[in-house]
N, C-alpha and C positions, 0 to 999 in steps of 0.2 A: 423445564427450567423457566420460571419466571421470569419477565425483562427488565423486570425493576432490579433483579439481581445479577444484571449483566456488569453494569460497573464495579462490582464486589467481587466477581470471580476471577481466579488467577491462573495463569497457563504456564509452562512453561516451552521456550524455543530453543533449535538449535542455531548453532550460525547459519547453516544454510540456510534456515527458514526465515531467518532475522534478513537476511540479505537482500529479499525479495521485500520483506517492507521498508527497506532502508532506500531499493532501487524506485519506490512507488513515491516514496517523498520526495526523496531526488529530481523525478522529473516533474512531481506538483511545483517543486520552487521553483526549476527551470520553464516551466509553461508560466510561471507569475512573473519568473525574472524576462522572458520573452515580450510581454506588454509593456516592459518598460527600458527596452534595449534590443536595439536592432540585429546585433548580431545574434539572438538565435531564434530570427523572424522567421528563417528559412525553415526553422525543424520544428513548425507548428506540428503538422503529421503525425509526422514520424514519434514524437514526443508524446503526444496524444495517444497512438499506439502503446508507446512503450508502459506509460502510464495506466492506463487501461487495463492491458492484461494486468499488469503486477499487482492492481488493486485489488482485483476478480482474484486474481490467486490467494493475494494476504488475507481476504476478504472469507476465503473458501475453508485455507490451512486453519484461522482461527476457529472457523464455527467448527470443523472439524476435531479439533483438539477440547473445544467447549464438550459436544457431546460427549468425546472419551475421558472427559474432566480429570483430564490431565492437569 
């Protein structure tokens, strides 16, 4: 696959897989909302974590479904 044809190709998700890029946005606004509000200064970490894996994963399940061009 070409990369210049990555923004043209189309996948399709279940909810469950939807779930996990839903939880990876989730915590990016919460890590952004975090620098600009104290209360959830405390869950840099932990947030960090969470964000992470879920990215790695959305990151994984896509290119996976790309080769099966689903």
């Amino acid at each position: 696959m070409n990369i210049i044809n990555i923004a043209k190709a189309r996948t399709t998700w279940s909810n469950a897989e939807f779930i996990i890029f839903k939880l990876s946005i989730t915590c990016a606004y919460l890590i952004i909302g975090a620098y600009f509000h104290a209360l959830f200064s405390n869950y840099y970490i932990p947030l960090f974590i969470v964000f992470g894996i879920s990215l790695v994963w959305t990151v994984s399940l896509w290119l996976k479904k790309m080769k099966q061009g689903v």
